[in-house]
C-alpha positions as CSV (number, residue, x, y, z in Angstrom):
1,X,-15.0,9.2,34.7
2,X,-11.2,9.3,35.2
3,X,-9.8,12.3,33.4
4,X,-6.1,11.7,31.6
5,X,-3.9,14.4,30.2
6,X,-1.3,12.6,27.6
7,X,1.5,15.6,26.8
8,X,3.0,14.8,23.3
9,X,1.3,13.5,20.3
10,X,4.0,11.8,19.1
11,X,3.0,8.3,18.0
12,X,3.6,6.4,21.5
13,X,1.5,9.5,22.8
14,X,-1.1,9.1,20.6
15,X,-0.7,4.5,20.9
16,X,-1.5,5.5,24.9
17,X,-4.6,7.9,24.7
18,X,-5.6,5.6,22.3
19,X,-5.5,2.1,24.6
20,X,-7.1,4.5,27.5
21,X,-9.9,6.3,25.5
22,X,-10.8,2.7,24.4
23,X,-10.4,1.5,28.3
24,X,-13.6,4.5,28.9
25,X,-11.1,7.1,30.0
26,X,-11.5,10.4,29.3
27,X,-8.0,11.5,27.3
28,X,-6.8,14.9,26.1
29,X,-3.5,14.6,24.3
30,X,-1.7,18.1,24.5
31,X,0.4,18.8,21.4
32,X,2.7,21.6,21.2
33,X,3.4,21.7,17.0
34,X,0.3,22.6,14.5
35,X,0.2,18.7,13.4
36,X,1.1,15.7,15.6
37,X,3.3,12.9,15.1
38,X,6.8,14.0,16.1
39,X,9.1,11.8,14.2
40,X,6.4,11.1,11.6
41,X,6.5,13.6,9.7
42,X,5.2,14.2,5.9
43,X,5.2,16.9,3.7
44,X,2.6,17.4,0.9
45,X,4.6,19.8,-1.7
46,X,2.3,22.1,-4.3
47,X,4.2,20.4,-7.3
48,X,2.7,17.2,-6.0
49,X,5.4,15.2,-4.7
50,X,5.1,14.1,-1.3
51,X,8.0,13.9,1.1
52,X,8.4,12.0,4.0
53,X,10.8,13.7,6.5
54,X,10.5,11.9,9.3
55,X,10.2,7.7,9.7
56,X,9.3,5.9,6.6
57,X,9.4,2.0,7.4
58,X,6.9,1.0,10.1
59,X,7.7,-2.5,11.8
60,X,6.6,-3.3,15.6
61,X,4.0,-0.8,15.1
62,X,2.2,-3.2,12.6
63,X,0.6,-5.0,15.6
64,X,-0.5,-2.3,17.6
65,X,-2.1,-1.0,14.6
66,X,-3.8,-3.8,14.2
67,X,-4.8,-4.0,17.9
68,X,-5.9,-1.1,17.2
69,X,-8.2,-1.6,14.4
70,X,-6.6,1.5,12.6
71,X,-7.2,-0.2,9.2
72,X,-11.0,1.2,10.2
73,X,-9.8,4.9,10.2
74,X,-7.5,4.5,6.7
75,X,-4.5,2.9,7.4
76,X,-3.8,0.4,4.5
77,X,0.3,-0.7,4.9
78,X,2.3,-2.1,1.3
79,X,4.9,-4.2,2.1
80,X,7.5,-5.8,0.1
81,X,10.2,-9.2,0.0
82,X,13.0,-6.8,0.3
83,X,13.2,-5.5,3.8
84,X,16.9,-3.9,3.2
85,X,19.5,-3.5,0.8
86,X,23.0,-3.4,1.7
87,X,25.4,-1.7,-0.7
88,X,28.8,-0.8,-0.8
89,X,31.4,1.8,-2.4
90,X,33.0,-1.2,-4.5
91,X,29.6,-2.2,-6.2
92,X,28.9,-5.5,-3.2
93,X,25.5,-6.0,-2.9
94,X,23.4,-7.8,0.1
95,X,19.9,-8.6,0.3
96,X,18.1,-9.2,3.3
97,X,14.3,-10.5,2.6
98,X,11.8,-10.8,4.9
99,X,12.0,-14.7,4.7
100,X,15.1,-15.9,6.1
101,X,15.6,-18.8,4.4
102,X,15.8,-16.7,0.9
103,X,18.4,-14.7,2.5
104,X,20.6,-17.6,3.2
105,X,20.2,-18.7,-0.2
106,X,21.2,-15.4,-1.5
107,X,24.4,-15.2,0.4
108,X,25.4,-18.2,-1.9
109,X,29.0,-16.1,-2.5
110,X,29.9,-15.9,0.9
111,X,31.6,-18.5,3.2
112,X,29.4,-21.1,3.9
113,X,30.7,-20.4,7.7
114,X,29.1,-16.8,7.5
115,X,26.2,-18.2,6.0
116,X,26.1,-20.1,9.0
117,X,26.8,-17.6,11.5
118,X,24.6,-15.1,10.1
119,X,21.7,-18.2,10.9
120,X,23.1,-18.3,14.7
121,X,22.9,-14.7,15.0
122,X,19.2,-14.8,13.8
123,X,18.1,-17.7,16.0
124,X,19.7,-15.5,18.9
125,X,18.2,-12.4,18.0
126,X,14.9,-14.0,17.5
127,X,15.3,-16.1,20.8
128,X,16.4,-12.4,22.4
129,X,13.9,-9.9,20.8
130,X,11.2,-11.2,20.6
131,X,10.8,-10.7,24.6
132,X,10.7,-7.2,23.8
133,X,7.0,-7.5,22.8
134,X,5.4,-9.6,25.7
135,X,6.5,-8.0,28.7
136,X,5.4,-4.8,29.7
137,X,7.5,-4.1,32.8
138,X,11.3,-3.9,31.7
139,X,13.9,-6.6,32.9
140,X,16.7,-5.9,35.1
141,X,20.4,-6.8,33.8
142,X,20.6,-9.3,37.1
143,X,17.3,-10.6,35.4
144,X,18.6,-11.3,32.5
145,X,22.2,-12.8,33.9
146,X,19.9,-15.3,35.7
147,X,19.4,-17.2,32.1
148,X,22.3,-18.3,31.9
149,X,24.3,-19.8,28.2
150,X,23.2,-21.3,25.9
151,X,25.2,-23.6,23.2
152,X,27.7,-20.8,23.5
153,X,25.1,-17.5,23.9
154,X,25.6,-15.8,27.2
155,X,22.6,-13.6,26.9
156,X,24.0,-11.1,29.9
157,X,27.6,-10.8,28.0
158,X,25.7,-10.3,24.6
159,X,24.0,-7.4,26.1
160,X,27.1,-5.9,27.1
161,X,29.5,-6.5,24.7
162,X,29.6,-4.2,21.5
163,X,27.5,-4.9,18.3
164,X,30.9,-5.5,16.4
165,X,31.9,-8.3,18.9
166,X,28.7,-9.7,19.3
167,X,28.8,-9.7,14.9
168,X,32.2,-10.6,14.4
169,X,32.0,-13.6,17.1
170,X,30.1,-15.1,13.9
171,X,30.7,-13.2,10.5
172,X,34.3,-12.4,8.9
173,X,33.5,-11.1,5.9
174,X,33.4,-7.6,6.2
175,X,30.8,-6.3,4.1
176,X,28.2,-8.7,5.7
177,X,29.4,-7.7,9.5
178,X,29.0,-3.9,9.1
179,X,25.8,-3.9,7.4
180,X,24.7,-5.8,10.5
181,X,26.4,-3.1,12.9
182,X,25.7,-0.3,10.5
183,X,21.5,-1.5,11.3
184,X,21.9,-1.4,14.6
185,X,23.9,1.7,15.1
186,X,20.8,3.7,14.1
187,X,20.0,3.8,17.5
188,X,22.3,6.3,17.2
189,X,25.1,4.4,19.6
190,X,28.8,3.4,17.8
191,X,28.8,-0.2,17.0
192,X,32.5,-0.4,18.9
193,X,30.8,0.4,22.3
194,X,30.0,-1.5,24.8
195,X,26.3,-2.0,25.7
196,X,25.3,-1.9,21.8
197,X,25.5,-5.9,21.7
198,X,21.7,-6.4,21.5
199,X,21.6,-3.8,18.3
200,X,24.3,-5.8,16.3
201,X,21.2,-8.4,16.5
202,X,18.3,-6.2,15.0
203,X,18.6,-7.0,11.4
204,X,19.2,-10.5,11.8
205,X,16.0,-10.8,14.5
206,X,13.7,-9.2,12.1
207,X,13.1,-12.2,9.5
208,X,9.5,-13.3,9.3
209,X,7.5,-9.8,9.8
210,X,9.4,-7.4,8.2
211,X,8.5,-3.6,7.6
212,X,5.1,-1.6,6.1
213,X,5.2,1.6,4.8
214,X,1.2,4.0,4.9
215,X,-0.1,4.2,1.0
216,X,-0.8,8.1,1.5
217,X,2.2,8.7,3.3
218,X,3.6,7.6,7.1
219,X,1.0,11.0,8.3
220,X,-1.7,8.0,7.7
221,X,-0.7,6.6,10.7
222,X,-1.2,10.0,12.8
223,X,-4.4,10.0,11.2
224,X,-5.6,6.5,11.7
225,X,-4.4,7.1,15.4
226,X,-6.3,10.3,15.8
227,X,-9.3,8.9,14.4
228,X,-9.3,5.8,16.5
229,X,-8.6,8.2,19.8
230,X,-11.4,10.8,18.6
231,X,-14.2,7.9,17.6
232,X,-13.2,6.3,21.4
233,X,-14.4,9.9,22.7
234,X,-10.4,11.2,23.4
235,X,-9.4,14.9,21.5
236,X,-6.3,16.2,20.8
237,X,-4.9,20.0,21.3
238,X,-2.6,21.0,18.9
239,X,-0.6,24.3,19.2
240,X,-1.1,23.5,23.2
241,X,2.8,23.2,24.6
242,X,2.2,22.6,28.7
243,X,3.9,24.9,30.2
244,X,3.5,23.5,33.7
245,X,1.6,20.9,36.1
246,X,0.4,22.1,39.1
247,X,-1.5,19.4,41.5
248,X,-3.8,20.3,43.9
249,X,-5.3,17.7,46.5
250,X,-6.8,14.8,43.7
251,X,-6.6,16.8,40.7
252,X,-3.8,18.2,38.6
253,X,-4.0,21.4,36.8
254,X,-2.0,21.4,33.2
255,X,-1.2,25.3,31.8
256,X,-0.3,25.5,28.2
257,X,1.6,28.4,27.1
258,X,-1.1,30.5,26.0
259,X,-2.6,29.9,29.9
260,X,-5.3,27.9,29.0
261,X,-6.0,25.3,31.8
262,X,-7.6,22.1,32.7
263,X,-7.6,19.8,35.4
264,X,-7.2,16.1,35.6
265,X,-7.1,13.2,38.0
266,X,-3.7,11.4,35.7
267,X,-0.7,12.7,33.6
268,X,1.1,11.0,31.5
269,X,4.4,12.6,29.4
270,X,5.3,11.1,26.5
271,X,8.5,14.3,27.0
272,X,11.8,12.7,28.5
273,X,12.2,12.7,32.0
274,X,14.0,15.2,32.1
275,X,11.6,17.8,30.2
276,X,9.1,16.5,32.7
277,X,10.6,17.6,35.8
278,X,10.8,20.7,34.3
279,X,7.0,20.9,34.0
280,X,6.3,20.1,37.5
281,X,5.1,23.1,39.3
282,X,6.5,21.7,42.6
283,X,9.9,19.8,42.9
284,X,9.5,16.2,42.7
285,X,12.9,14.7,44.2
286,X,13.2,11.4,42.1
287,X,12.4,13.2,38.5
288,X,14.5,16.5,39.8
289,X,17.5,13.5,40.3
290,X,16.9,11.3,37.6
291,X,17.1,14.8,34.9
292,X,20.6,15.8,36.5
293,X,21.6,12.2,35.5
294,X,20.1,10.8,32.2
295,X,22.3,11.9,29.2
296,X,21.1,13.0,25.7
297,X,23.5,13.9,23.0
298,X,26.3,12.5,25.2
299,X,27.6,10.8,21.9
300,X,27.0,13.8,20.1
301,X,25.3,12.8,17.3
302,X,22.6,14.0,15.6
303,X,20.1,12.8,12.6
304,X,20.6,14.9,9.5
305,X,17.9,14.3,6.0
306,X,17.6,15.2,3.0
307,X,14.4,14.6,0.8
308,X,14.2,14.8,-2.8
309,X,11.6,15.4,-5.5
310,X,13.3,14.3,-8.6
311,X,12.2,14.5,-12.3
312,X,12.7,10.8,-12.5
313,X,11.9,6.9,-10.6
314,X,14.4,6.8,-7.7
315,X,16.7,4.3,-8.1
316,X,19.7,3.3,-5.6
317,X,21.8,3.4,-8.8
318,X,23.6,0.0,-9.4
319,X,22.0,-1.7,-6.4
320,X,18.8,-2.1,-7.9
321,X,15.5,-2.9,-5.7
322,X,13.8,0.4,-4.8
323,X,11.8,-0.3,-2.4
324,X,14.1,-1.3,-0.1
325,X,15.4,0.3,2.5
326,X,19.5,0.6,1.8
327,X,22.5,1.1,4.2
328,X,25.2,2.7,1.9
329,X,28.6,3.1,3.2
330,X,31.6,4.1,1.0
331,X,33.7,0.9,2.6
332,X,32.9,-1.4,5.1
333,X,33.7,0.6,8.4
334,X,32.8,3.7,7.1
335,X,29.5,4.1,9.6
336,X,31.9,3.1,12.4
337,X,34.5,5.8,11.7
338,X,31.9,8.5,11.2
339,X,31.2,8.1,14.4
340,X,34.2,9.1,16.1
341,X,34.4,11.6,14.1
342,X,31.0,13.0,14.8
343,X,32.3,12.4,18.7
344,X,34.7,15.2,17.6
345,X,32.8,17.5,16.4
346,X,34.0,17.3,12.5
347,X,31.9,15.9,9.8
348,X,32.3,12.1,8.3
349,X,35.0,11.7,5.9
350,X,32.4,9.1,4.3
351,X,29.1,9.2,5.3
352,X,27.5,6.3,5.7
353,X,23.7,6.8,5.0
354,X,20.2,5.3,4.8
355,X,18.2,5.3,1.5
356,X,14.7,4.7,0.7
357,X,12.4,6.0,-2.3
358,X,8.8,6.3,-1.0
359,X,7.3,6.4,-4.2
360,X,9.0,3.2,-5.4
361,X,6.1,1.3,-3.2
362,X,3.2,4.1,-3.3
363,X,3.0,5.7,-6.8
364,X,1.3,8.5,-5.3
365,X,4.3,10.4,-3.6
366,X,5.2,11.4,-7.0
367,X,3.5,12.7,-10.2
368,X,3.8,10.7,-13.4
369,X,7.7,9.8,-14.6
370,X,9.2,11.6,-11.3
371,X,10.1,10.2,-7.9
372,X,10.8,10.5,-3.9
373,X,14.2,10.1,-2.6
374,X,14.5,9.7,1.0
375,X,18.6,10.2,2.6
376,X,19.2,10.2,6.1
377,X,23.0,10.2,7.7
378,X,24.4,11.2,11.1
379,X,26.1,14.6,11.9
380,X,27.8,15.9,15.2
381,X,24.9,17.9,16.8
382,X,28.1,20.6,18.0
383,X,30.0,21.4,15.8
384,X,33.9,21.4,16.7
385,X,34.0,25.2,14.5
386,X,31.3,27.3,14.8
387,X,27.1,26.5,14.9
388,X,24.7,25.1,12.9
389,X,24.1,27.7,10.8
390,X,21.4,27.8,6.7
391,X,24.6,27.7,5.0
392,X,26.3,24.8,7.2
393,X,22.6,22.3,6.6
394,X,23.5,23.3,2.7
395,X,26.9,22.7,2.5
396,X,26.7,19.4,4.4
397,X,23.3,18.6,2.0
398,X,26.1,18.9,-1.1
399,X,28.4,16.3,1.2
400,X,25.2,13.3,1.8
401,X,25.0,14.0,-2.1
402,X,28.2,13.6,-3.1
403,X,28.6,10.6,-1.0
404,X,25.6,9.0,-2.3
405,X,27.3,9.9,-5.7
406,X,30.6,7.9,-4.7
407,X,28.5,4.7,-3.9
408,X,25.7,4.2,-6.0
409,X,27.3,5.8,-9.2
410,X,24.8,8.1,-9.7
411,X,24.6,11.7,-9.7
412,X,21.5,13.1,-8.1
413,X,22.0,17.2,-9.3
414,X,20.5,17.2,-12.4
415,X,17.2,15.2,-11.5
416,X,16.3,17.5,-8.5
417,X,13.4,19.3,-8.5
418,X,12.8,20.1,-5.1
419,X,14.5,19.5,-1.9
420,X,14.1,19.7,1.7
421,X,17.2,19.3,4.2
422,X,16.7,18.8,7.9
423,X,19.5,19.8,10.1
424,X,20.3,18.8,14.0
425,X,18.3,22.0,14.9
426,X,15.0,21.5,12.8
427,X,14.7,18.7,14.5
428,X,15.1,20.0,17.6
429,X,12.3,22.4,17.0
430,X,9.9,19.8,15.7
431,X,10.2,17.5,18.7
432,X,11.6,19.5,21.7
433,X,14.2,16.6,22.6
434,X,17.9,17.9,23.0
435,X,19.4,18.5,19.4
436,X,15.8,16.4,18.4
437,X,16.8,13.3,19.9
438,X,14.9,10.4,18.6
439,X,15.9,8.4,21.7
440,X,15.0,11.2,23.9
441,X,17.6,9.8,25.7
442,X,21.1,8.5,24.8
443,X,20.3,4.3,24.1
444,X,23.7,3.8,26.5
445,X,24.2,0.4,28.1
446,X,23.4,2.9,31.3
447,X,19.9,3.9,30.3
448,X,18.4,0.7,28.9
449,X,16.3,-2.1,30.6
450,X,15.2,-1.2,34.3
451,X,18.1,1.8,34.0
452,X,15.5,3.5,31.4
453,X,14.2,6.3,32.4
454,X,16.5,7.0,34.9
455,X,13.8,7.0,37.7
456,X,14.3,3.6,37.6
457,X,9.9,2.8,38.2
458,X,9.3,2.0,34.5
459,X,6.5,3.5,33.4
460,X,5.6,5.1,36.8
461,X,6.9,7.8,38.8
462,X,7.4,8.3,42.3
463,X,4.2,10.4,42.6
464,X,1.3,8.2,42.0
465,X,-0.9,10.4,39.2
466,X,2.5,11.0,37.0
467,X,3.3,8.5,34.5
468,X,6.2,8.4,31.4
469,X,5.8,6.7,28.5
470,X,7.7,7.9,25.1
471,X,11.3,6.8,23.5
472,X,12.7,7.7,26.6
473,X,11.4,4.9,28.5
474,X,11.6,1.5,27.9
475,X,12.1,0.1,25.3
476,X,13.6,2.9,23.6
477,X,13.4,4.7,20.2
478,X,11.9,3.5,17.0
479,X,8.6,3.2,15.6
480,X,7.0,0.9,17.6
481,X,4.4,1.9,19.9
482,X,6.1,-0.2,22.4
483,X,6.3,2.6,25.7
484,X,2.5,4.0,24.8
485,X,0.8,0.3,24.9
486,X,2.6,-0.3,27.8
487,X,2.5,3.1,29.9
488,X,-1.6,2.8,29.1
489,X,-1.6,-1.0,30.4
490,X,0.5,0.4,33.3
491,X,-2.0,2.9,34.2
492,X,-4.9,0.7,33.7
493,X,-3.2,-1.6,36.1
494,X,-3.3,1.1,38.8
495,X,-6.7,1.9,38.1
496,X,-8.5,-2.0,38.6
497,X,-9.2,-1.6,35.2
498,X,-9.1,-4.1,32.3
499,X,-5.9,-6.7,32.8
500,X,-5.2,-7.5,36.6
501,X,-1.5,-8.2,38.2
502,X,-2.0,-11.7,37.8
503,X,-2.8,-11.6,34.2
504,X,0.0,-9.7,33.3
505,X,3.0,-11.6,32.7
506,X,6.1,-11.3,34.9
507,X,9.4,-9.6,33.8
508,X,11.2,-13.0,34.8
509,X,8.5,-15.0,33.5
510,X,8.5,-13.4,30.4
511,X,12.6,-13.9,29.9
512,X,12.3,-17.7,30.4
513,X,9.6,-18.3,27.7
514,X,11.7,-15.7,25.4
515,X,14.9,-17.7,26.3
516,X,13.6,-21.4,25.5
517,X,12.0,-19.6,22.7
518,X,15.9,-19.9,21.8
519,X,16.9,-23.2,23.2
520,X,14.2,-24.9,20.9
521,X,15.3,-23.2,17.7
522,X,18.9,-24.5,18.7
523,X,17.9,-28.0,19.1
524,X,16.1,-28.2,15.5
């Protein structure tokens, strides 16, 4: 039986060992933290409020799980007709429901022309996205300039061009356009750069399926994941960092820090490329090249949180509909501005920030009367004075709560009765990346497509038993399970096993059923 050492248990880690052990492979996944999950990431407090301080709304990962069958091991998603909430400093409220239709109808305020263009921009990002999920080897940008225009679209100068172009082509009102780019600039990227075009259309893609959050918290993922790996005869090691890969003729021996050691005929890291190089016991020349050239943290931003247990329901003050997700930004702009400052070092003027309350859809993150208040806003990962230091994460924790203060109305200080703040260098400790990195890698117009990772084979390496799979290959960050379904499918390619060459659909022909995906919604 093929042996297959998975290091990370981060979610696409664990979506991998889980496709393999079900293939018949025999997987260990190597963990370095007490728990898995990475980015997942919940905390069970003694007063009985439950935090979640990592990823709350699960979306692409919905069909995985279902692939899956992780409904068998627990998992049991609520979902809502809400998706997001867009508020604003001046009391403007948007609401974007999973149906698109209801959406339009409840922009009735706006200019029927934004109405309008907000329907374009969904056709486009429905015609554009939903490739994502079919192909499993990523396109090439001279791919996807071979499509062509269409009624206007220029697919190749979409991708290019910022989100705020690729937005404002088709929206003037302001407070519509930078809840848009204020979505897709959680990828961490400034919605005034170039190469963020595709991310200006993630909100408006993402009618019809929407987002699912675990009742029991987003660890019931992990779990469900864990279970499904364990019953398909897979384990995983936690407290089991790899210190190093060493291969010897057909077999490669992985160390952990504590020198335990096993050998294997496959590896695949779900660690950036660049962590992954430094793993390798002897040089390999592509990954030793590709970590002296993929960024992270070139932008310097990192993810700062803050999670509440308060004494009463969380509300997003005058906005209304908890269990949303909200973008909150003082004034339109404000998440665009941050970002140069963060490029500078200093700390938002107004910081633009996501809100969610995960006991507004599951009852049990909170006891009786209180509530679970979820914040999350960007931060410069270095500082322009000084370091990260305890009292830096508090004072900034006083900022994020003063700005939500200033938008929503409401003051959170009296109502607090527990909190846990996450600063650019917990997270770095709880997933290893550079200044914890979601994206492992920066999402730049530079390292996305066939340019992610930047050893340019996909999901393989140039050494034929070495594979990557994780946020920092294609098709990037978020909670999708994306890279793990495909590195396994890539590795069961290699082996003979399961889906053949033939039955795996092509890159290009993949991009031509996506793109008349888009020409038919035009023509209706």
């Amino acid at each position: 039986m093929t042996r297959v050492a998975v290091i990370g248990g981060g979610h696409n880690g664990l979506v991998c060992a889980c496709f393999l052990a079900k293939a018949g492979l025999d997987v260990t996944v190597f963990e370095a933290n007490a728990t898995a999950g990475g980015c997942i990431w919940t905390d069970q407090l003694a007063s009985g409020y439950r935090l979640e301080r990592g990823a709350i709304d699960h979306g692409m990962i919905l069909g995985i799980a279902e692939e899956l069958g992780l409904a068998r091991f627990g998992l049991e998603y609520a979902f809502r007709e809400v998706s997001v909430g867009a508020g604003f400093g001046d009391g403007t409220r948007l609401l974007f429901h999973r149906d698109l239709s209801t959406t339009l109808a409840g922009f009735g305020a706006l200019d029927p022309r934004d109405v309008e263009g907000y329907r374009r921009l969904s056709e486009l990002g429905t015609g554009l996205l939903g490739m994502m999920d079919a192909f499993t080897t990523p396109p090439s940008l001279a791919q996807i300039a071979e499509l062509g225009s269409v009624a206007g679209f220029d697919p190749l100068r979409t991708v290019l061009a910022s989100a705020e172009k690729v937005v404002g082509a088709h929206i003037s009102d302001p407070h519509l356009a930078n809840a848009l780019t204020m979505y897709g600039a959680l990828s961490q990227v400034p919605p005034w750069l170039p190469g963020s075009g595709l991310f200006g259309l993630l909100l408006a893609g993402s009618h019809g399926h929407g987002a699912g959050r675990p009742i029991g918290g987003s660890v019931q993922l992990v779990n469900a994941l864990v279970g499904a790996l364990e019953s398909a005869g897979g384990k995983i090691l936690t407290d089991a960092a790899v210190a190093s890969i060493h291969r010897s003729g057909a077999k490669s021996r992985v160390t952990t820090a504590s020198s335990d050691t096993a050998t294997f005929d496959m590896v695949v890291s779900a660690l950036d490329v660049a962590r992954t190089a430094r793993l390798m016991a002897e040089p390999v020349p592509e990954l030793d090249e590709a970590a002296r050239t993929v960024t992270s943290g070139s932008l310097n931003v990192a993810e700062f949180k803050v999670d509440l247990a308060l004494s009463a329901e969380a509300e997003p003050g005058r906005f209304g509909h908890p269990e949303a997700i909200w973008l909150l930004q003082q004034h339109p702009g404000s998440m665009a501005r941050s970002f140069g400052e963060i490029a500078a070092g200093s700390f938002p003027s107004e910081p633009a920030m996501l809100w969610a309350s995960p006991s507004a859809l599951d009852p049990s993150a909170a006891p009786e009367g209180g509530g679970v208040a979820w914040l999350s806003t960007f931060v410069p990962a270095r500082l322009k004075q000084g370091e990260w230091t305890e009292a830096e994460v508090s004072r900034h924790a006083e900022r994020v709560t003063d700005g939500y203060q200033a938008i929503t109305g409401v003051s959170l200080r009296d109502r607090i009765v527990e909190k846990r703040v996450t600063g650019p260098q917990d997270w770095e400790r709880r997933t290893g990346a550079r200044f914890g990195n979601p994206n492992h890698i920066d999402m730049t117009i530079d390292q996305m497509f066939s340019l992610r990772p930047g050893a340019g084979r996909g999901y393989r390496t140039a050494v034929p038993w070495l594979y990557l799979t994780g946020a920092g290959t294609f098709p990037g960050g978020g909670l999708s399970g994306v890279p793990g379904k495909n590195a396994a499918l890539t590795v069961l390619h290699d082996l003979g096993r399961k889906r053949s060459r033939q039955a795996e659909p092509s890159t290009m022909s993949t991009l031509v059923r996506g793109w008349r995906m888009y020409r038919s919604l035009r023509k209706r």
